[in-house]
Structures are given as C-alpha cells and as structure tokens.
TIRO-2110 file (N, C-alpha, C; in Angstrom, 1 decimal):
// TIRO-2110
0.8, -1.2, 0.0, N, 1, A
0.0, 0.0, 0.0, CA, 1, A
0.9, 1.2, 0.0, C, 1, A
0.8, 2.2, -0.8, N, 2, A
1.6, 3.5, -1.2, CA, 2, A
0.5, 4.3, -0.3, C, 2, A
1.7, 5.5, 0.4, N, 3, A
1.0, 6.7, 1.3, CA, 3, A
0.4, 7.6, 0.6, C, 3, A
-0.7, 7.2, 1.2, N, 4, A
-1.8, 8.8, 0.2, CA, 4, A
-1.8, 10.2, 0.9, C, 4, A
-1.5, 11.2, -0.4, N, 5, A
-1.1, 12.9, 0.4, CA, 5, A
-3.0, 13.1, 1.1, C, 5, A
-2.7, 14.2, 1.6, N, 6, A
-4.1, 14.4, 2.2, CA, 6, A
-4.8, 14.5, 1.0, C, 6, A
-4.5, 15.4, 0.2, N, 7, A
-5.2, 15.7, -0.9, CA, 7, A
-6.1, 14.6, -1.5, C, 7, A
-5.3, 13.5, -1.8, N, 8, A
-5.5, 12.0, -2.2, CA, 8, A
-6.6, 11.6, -1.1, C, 8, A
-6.2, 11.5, 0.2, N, 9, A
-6.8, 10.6, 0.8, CA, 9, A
-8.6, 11.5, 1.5, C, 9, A
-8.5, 12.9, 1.2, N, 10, A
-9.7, 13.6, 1.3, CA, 10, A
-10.2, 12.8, -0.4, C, 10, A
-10.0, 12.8, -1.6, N, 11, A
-10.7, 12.8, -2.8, CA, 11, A
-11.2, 11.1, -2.5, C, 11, A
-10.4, 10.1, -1.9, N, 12, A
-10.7, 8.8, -1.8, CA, 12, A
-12.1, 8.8, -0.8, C, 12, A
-12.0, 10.0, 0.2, N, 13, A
-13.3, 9.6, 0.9, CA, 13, A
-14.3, 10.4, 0.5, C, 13, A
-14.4, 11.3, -0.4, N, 14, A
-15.4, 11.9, -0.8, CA, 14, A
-15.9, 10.7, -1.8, C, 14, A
-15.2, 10.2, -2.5, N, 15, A
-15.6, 9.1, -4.0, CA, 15, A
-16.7, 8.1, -2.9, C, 15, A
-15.8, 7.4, -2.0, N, 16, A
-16.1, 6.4, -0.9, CA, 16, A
-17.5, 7.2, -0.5, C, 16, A
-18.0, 8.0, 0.0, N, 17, A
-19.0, 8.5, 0.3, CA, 17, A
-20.0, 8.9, -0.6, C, 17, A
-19.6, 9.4, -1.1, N, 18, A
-20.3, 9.6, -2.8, CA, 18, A
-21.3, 8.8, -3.3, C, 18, A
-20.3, 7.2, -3.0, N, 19, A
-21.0, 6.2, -3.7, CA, 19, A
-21.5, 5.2, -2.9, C, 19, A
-21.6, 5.5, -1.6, N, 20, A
-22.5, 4.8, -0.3, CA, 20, A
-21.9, 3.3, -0.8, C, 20, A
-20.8, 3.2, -1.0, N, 21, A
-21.3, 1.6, -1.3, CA, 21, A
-20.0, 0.6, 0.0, C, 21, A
-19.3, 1.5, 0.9, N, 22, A
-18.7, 1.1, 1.7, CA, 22, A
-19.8, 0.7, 3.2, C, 22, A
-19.6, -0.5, 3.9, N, 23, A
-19.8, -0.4, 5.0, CA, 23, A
-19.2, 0.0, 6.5, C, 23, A
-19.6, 0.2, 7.4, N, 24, A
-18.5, 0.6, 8.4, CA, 24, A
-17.2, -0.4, 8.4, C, 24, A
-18.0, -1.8, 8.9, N, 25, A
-16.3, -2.7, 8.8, CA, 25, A
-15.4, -2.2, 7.7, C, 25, A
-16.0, -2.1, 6.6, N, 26, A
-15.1, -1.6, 5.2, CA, 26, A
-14.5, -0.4, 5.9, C, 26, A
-14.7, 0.5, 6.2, N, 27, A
-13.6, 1.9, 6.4, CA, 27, A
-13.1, 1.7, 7.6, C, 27, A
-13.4, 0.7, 8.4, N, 28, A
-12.7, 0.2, 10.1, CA, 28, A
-11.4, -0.4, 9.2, C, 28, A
-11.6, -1.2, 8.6, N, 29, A
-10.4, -2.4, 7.9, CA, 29, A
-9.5, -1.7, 6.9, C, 29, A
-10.0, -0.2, 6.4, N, 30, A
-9.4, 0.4, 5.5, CA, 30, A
-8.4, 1.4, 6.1, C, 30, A
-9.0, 1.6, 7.5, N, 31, A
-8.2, 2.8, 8.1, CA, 31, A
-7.2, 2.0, 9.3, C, 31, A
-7.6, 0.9, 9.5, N, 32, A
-6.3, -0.5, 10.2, CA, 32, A
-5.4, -0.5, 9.1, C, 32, A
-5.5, -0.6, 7.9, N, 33, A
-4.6, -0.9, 6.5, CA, 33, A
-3.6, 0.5, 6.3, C, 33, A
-4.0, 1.5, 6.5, N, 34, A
-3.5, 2.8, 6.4, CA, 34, A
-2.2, 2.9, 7.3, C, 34, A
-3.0, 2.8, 9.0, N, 35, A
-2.5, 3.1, 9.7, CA, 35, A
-1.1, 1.9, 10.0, C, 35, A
-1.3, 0.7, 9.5, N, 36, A
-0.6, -0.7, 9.4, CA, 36, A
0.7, -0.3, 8.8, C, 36, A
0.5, 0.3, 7.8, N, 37, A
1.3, 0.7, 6.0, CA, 37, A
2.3, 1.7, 7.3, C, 37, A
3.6, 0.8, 7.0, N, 38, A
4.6, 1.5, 7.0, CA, 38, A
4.9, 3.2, 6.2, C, 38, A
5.1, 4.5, 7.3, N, 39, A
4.7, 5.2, 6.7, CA, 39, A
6.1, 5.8, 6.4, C, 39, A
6.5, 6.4, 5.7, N, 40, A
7.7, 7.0, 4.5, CA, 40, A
7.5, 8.4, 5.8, C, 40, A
8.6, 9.0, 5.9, N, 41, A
9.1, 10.3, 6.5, CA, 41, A
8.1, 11.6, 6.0, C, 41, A
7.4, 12.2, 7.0, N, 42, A
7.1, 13.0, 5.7, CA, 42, A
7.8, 14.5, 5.9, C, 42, A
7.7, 14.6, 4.5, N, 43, A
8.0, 15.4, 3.6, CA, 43, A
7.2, 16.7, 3.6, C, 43, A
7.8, 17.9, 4.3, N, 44, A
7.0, 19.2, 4.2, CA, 44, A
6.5, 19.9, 2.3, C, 44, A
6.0, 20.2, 2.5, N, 45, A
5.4, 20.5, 0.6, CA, 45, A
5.5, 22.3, 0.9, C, 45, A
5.2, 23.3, 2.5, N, 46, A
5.8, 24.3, 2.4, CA, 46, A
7.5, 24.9, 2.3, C, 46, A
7.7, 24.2, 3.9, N, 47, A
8.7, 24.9, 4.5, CA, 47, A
10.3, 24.4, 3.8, C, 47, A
10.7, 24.9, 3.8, N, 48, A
12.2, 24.6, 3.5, CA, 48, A
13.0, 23.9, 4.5, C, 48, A
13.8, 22.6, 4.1, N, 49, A
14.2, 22.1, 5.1, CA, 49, A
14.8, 22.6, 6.2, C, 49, A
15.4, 23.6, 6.4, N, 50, A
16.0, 24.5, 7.8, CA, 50, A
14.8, 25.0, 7.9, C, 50, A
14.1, 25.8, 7.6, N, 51, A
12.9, 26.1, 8.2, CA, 51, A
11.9, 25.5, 9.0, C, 51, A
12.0, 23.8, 8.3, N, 52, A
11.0, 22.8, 8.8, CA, 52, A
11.8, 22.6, 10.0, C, 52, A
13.2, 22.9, 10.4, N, 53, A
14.1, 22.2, 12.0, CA, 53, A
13.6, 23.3, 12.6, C, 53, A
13.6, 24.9, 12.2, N, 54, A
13.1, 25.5, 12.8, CA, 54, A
12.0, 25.1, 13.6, C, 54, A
11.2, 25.1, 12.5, N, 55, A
9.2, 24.9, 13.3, CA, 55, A
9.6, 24.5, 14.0, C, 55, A
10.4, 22.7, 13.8, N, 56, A
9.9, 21.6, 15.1, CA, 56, A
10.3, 22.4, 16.3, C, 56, A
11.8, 23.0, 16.5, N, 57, A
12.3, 23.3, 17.9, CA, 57, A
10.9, 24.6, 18.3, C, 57, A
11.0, 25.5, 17.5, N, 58, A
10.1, 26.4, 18.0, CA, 58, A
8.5, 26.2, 18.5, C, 58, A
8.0, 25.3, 18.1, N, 59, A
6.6, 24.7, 18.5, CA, 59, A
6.6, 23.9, 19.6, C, 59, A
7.9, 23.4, 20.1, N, 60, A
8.0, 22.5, 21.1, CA, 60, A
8.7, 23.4, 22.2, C, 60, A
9.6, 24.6, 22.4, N, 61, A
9.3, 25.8, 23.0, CA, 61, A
7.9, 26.3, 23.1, C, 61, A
7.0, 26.3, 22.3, N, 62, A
5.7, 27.2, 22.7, CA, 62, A
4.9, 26.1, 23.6, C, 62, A
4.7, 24.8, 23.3, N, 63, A
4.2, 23.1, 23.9, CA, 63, A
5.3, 22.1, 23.6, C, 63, A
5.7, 22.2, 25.1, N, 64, A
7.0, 21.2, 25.2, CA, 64, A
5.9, 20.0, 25.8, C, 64, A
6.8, 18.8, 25.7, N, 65, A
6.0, 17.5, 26.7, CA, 65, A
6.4, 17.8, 28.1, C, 65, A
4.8, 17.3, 28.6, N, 66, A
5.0, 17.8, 29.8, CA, 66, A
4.0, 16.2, 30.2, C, 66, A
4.0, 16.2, 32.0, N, 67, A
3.3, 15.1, 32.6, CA, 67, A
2.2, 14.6, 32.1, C, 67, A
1.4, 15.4, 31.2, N, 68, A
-0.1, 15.2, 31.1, CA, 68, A
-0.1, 14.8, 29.8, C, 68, A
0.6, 15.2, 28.5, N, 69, A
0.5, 14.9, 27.3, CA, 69, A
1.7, 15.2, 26.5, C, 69, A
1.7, 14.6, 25.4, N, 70, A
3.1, 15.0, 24.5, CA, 70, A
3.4, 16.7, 24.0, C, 70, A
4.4, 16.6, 23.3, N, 71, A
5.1, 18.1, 23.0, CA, 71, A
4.0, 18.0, 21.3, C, 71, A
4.3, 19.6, 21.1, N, 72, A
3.3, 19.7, 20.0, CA, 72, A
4.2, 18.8, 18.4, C, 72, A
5.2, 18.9, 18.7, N, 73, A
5.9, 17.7, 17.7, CA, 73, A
5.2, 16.1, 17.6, C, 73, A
4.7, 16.0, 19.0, N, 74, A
4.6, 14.5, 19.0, CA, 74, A
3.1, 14.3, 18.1, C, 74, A
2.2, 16.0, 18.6, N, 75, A
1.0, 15.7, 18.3, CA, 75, A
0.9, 15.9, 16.6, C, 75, A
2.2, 16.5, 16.1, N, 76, A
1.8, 16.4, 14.6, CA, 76, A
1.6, 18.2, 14.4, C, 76, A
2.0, 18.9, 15.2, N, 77, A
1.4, 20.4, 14.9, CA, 77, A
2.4, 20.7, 13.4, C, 77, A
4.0, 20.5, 13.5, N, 78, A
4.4, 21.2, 12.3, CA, 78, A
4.0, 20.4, 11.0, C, 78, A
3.2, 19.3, 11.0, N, 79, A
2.6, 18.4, 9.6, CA, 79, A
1.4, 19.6, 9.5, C, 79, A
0.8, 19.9, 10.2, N, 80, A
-0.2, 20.5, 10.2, CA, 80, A
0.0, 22.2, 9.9, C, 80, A
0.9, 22.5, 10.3, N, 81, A
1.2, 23.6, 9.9, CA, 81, A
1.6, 23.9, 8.8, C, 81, A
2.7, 23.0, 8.0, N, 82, A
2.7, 22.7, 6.9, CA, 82, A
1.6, 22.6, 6.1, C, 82, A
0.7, 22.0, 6.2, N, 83, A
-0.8, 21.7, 5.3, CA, 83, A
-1.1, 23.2, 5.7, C, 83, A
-1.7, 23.7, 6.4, N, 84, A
-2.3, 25.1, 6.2, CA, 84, A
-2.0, 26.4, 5.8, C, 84, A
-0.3, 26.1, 5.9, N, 85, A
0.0, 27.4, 5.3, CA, 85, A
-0.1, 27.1, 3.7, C, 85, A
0.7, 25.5, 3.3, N, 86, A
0.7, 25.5, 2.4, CA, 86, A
-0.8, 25.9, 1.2, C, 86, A
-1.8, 25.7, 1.9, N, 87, A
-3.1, 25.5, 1.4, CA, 87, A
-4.0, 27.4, 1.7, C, 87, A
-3.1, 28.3, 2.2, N, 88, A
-3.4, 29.4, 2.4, CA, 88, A
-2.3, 30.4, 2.2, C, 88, A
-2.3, 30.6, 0.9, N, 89, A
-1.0, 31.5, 0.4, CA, 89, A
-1.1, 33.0, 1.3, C, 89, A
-2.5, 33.8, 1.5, N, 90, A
-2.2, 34.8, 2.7, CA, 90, A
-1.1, 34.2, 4.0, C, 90, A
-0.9, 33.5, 4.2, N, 91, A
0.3, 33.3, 5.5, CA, 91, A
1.2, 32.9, 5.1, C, 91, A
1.6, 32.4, 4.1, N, 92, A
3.3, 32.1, 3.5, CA, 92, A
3.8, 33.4, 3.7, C, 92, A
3.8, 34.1, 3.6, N, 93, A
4.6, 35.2, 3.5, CA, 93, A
4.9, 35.9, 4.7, C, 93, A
3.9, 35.8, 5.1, N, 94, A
4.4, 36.2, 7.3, CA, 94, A
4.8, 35.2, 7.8, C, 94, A
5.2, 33.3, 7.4, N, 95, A
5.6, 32.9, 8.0, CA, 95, A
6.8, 32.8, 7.8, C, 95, A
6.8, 32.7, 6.6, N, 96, A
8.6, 32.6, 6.1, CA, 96, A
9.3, 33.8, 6.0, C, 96, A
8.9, 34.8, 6.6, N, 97, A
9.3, 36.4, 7.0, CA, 97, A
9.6, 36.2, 8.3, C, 97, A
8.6, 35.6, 9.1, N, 98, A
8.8, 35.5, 10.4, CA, 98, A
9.8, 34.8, 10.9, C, 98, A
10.0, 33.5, 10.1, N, 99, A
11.4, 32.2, 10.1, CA, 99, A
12.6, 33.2, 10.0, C, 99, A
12.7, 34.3, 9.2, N, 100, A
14.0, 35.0, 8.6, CA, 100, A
14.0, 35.9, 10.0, C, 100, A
13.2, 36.7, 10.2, N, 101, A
13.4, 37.6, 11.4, CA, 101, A
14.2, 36.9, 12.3, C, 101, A
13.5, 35.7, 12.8, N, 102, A
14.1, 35.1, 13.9, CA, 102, A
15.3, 34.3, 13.6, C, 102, A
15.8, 34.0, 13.0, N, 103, A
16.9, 33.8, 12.3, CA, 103, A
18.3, 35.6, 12.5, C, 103, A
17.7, 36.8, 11.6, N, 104, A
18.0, 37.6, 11.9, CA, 104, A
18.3, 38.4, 13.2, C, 104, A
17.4, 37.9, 14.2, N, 105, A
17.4, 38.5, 15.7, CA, 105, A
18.5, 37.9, 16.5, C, 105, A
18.8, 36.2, 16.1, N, 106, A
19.7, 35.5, 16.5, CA, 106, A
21.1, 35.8, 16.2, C, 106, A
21.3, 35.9, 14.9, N, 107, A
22.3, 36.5, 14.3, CA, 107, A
23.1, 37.9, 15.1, C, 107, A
21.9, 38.8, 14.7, N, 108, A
22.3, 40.0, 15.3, CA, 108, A
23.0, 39.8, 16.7, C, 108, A
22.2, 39.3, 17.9, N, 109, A
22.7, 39.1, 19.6, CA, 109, A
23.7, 38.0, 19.5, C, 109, A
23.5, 36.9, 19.0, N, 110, A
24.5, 35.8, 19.4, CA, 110, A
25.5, 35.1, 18.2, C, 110, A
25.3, 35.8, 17.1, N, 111, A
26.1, 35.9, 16.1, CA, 111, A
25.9, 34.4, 15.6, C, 111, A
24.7, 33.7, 15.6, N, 112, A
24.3, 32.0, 15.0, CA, 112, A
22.8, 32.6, 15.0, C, 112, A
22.8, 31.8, 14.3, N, 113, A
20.8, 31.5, 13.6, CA, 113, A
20.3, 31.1, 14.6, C, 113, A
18.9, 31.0, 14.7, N, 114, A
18.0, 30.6, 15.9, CA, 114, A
18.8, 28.8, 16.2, C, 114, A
18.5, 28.2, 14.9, N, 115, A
18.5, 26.7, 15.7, CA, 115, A
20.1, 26.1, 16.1, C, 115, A
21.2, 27.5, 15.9, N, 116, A
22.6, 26.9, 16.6, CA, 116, A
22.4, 27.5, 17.7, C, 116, A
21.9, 29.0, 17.9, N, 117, A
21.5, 29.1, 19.8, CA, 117, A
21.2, 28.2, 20.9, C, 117, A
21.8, 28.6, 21.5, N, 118, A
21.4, 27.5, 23.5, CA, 118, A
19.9, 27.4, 23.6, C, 118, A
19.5, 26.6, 24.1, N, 119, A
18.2, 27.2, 25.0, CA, 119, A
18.0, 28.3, 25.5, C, 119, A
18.7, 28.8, 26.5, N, 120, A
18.7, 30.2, 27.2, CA, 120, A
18.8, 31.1, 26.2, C, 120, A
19.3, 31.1, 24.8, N, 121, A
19.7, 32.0, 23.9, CA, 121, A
18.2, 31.9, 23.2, C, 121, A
17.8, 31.1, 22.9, N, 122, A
16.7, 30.8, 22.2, CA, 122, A
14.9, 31.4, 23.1, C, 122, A
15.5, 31.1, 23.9, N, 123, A
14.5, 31.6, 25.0, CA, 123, A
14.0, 33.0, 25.0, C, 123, A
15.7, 33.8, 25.6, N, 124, A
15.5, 35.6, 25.5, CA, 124, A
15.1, 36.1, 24.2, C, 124, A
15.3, 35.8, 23.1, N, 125, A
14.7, 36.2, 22.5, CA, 125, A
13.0, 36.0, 22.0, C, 125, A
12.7, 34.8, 22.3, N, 126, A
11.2, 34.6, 22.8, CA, 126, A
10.4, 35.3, 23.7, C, 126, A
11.2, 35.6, 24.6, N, 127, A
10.4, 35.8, 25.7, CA, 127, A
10.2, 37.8, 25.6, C, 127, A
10.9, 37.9, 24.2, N, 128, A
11.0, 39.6, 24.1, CA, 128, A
10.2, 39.9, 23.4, C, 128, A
9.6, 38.7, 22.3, N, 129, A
8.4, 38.5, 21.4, CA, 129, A
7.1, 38.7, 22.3, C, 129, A
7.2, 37.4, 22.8, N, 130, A
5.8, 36.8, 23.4, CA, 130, A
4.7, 37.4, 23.9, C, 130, A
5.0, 38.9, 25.1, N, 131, A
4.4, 39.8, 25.6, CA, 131, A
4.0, 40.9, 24.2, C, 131, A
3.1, 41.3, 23.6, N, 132, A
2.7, 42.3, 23.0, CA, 132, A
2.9, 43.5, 23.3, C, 132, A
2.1, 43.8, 24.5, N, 133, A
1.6, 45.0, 25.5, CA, 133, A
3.5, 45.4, 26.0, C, 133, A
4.1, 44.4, 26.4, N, 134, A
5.5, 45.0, 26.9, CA, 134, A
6.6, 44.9, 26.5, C, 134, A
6.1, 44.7, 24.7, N, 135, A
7.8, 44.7, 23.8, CA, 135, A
8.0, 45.9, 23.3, C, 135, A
9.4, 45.4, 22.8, N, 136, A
9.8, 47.2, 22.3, CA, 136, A
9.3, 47.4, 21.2, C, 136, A
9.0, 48.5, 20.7, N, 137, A
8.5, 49.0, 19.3, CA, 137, A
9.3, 48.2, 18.1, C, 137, A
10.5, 48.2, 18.5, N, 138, A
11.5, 48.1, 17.5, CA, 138, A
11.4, 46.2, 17.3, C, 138, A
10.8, 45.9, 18.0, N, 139, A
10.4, 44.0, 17.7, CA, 139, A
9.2, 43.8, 17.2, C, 139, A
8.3, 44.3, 16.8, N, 140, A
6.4, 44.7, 16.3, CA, 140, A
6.9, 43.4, 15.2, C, 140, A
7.8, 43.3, 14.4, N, 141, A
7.2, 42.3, 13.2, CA, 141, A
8.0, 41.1, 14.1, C, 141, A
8.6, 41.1, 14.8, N, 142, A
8.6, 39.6, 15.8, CA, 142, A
7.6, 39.4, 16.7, C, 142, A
7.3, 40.1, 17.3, N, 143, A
5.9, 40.2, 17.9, CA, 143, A
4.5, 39.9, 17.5, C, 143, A
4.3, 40.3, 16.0, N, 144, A
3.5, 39.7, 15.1, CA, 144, A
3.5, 38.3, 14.2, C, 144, A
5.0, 38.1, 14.5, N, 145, A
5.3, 37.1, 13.5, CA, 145, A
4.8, 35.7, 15.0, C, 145, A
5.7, 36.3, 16.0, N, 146, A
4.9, 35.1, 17.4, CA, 146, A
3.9, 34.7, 17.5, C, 146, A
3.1, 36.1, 17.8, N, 147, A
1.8, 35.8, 18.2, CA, 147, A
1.2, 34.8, 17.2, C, 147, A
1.3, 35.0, 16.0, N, 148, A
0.4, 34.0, 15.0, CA, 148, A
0.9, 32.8, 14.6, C, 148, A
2.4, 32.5, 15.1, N, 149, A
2.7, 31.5, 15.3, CA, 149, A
2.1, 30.6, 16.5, C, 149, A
2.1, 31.4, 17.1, N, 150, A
1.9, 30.9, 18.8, CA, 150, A
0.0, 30.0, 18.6, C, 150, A
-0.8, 30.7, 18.0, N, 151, A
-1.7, 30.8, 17.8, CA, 151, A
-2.1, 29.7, 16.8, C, 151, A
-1.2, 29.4, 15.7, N, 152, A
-1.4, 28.3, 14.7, CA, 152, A
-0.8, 27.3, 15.9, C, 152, A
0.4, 27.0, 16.7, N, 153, A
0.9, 25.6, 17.4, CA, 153, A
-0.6, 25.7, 18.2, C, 153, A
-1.0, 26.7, 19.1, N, 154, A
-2.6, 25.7, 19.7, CA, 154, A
-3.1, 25.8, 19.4, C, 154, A
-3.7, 26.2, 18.0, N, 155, A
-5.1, 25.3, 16.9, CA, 155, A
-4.2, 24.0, 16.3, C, 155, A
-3.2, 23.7, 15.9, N, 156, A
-3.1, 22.5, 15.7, CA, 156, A
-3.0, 21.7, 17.0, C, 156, A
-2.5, 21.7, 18.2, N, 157, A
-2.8, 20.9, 18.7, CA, 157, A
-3.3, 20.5, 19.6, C, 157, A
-4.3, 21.2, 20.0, N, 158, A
-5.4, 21.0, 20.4, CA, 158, A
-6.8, 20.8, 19.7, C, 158, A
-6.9, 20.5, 18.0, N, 159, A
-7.6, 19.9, 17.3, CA, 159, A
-6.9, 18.7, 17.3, C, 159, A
-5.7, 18.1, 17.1, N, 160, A
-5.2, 17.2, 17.4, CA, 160, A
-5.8, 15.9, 18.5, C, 160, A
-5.7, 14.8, 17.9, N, 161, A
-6.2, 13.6, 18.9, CA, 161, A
-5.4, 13.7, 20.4, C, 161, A
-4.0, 13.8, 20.2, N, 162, A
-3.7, 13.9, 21.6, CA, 162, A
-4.2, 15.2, 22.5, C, 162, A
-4.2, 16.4, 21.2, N, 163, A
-4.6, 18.0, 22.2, CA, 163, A
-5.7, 17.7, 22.8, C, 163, A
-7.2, 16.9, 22.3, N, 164, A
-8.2, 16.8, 22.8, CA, 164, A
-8.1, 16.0, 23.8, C, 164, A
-7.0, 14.6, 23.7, N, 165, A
-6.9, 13.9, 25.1, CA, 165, A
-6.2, 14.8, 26.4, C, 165, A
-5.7, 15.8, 26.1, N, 166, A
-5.2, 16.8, 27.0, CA, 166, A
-6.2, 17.6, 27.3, C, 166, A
-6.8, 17.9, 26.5, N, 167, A
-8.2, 19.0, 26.9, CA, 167, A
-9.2, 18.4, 27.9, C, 167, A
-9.3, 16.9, 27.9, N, 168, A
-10.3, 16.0, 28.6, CA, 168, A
-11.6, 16.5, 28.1, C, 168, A
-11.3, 16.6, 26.6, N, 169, A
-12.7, 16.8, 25.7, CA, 169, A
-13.4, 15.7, 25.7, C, 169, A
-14.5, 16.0, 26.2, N, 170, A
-15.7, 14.2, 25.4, CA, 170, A
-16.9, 14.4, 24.9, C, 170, A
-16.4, 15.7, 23.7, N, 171, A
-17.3, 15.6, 22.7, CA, 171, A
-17.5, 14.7, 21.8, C, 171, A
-18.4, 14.8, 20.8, N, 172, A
-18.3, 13.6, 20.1, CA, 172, A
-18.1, 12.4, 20.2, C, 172, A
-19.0, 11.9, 21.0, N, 173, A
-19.5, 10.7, 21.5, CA, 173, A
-21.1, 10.7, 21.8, C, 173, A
-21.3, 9.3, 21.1, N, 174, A
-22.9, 9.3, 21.6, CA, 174, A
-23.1, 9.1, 23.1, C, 174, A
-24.3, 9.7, 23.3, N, 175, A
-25.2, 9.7, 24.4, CA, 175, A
-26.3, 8.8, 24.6, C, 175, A
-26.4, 8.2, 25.3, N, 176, A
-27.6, 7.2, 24.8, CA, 176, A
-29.1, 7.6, 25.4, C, 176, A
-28.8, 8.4, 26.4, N, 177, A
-29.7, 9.0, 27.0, CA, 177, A
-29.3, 10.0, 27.6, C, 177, A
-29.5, 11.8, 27.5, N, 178, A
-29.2, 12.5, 28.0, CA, 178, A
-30.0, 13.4, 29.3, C, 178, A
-29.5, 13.4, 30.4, N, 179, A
-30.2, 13.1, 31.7, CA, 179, A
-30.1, 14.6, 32.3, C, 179, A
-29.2, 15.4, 31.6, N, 180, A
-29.0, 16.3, 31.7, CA, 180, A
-27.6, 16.8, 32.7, C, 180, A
-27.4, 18.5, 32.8, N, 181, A
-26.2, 18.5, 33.4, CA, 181, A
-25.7, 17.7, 35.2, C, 181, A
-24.9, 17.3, 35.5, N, 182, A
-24.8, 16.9, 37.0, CA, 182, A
-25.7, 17.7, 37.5, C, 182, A
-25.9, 18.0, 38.6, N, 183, A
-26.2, 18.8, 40.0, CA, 183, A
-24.8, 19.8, 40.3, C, 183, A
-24.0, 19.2, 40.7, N, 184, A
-22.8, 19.3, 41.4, CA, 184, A
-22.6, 20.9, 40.2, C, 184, A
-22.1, 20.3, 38.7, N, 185, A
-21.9, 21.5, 37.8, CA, 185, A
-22.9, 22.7, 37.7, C, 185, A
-24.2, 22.4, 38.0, N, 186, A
-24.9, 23.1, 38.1, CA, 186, A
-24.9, 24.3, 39.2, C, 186, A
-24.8, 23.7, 40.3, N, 187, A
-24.5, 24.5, 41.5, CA, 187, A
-23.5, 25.4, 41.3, C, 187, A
-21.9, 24.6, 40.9, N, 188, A
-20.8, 25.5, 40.6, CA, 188, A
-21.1, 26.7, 39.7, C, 188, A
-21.8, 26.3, 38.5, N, 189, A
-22.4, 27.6, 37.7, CA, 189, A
-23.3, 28.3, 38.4, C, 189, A
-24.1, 28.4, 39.2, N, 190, A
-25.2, 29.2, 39.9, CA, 190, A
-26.5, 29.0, 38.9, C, 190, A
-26.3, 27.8, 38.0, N, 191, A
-27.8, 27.7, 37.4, CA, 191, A
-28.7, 26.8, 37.8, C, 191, A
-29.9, 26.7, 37.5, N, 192, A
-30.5, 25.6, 37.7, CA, 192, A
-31.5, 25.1, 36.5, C, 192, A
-32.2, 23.9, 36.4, N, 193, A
-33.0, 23.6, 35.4, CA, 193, A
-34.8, 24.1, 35.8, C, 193, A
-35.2, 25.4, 35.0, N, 194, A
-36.8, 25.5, 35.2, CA, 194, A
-37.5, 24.0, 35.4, C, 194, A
-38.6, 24.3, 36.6, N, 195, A
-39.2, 23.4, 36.9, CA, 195, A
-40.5, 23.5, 36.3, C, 195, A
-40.8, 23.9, 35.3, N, 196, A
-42.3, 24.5, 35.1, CA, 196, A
-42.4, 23.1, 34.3, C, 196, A
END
C-alpha cells in the first residue's frame, strides 16, 4: 500500500461517500490498513528544510512534553502547519518572513541563527516577542510574526487527537440518554434547570 497525500486521501473519501457503497467494517479495515502501511518520513510541501528544523524546535518551546501529554511535535502540529499554510498563500509570506526575522534576531545578539543558539539564547529572544503589550517597538514584526505563530501551534494541537486527550474533551460521543447536566456542575455555575 503507497502513502496517500491528504489531498488523495480527502478525494478517496469523498468518492467512498459519494458512492454509499462502503460499510462501516469496510472503512474500520481500511483505516487498520493505512494506519498498518509503514509510513515513509514525511515530507513538508511548504517549508524549506531549515525552516521545517526550525518549526519543530520552535513549537516544542511554545508546547513542550510535559506530565499530562506529549510536546506539540509529537501531536503532529508542524505536519499540520505545513498543510495550512501551504493551502493558504495569505500566510506564507508572514511565516517565512517571520522564520527570517528570527533567524535575523539571532544572528544579530548571538552571532548564529535561531536553531545553533542554546536554549537560554533561544528563549531571550522569545520571551522579548511573546508579551505584546510589553515589547519594544523596535520588535512589532517579531511580535506579530509570534503571536500568530503561537496561535497556529494551539489550533493544531489541540484539534489534534492527543490535544483533545489533553483537553479531557468528550465531545463527540454518543449519548444514549441525556439526563441532563450533573447537579454538582450546576451548582458551581449558579444555574439551575426551570421546573415548570
């Protein structure tokens, strides 16, 4: 079995839907087969390969692994980031501007690019971005280029299967009978259910 790009594997489930003629076992046994299929490295379709070492270190600074769940690397954020920017030409251009800045910022203080900096090197300059309200003027397109970074790493991973296992989301699941909210939650909100 050959790895199908998203593209491919969104057109196979539209056909597959299209034509009602799969049953659930059939897409249980097709998506066991997928996930079975030794998968090939993947291959960013935006970023440039120094760019793509970028992401990873920088997204795993913004969600490192911690006790509760993996780092945003583990959950798949820079595949995902890759698919959206690639698929949204309005942000190629602030992000691979934003890659250069910080690259630039590095250069300038510690005389190496972001990803030969230390941790602690890699940090101060983060940590001069990250505040909006208390950076200097003179950092506004690092500051912008953060924030919307910061902002794409938790929408990917907290749409992510593991972000939602972090969230202790339990949506999307059936109910078989819905009995309504606890008591207990109710109370904590100060609401209650009309008795009329």
């Amino acid at each position: 079995m050959t790895q199908l790009t998203r593209r491919e594997a969104l057109q196979t489930v539209a056909a597959t839907v299209g034509a009602l003629t799969w049953t659930a076992a059939d897409v249980r046994r097709a998506v066991a087969a997928m996930r079975a299929a030794p998968a090939a490295p993947f291959q960013p379709a935006f970023f440039t390969e120094p760019e793509w070492q970028t992401v990873r270190v920088l997204v795993d600074l913004i969600l490192p692994r911690d006790a509760r769940s993996g780092s945003a690397t583990d959950a798949g954020v820079p595949e995902f980031m890759d698919f959206i920017i690639q698929e949204n030409e309005g942000m190629q251009t602030p992000v691979r501007g934003g890659l250069a800045w910080l690259d630039t910022e590095c250069r300038e203080r510690f005389a190496r690019a972001f990803l030969e900096c230390d941790d602690a090197e890699r940090r101060a300059v983060l940590d001069d971005v990250a505040w909006p309200d208390t950076a200097r003027p003179e950092l506004s397109h690092g500051v912008a280029f953060f924030s919307r970074f910061r902002d794409l790493t938790a929408s990917g991973f907290w749409s992510s299967e593991m972000g939602t296992r972090d969230l202790r989301y339990m949506g999307n699941t059936a109910v078989a009978e819905w009995t309504g909210c606890p008591p207990a939650q109710l109370r904590q909100l100060g609401v209650r259910y009309d008795d009329r």
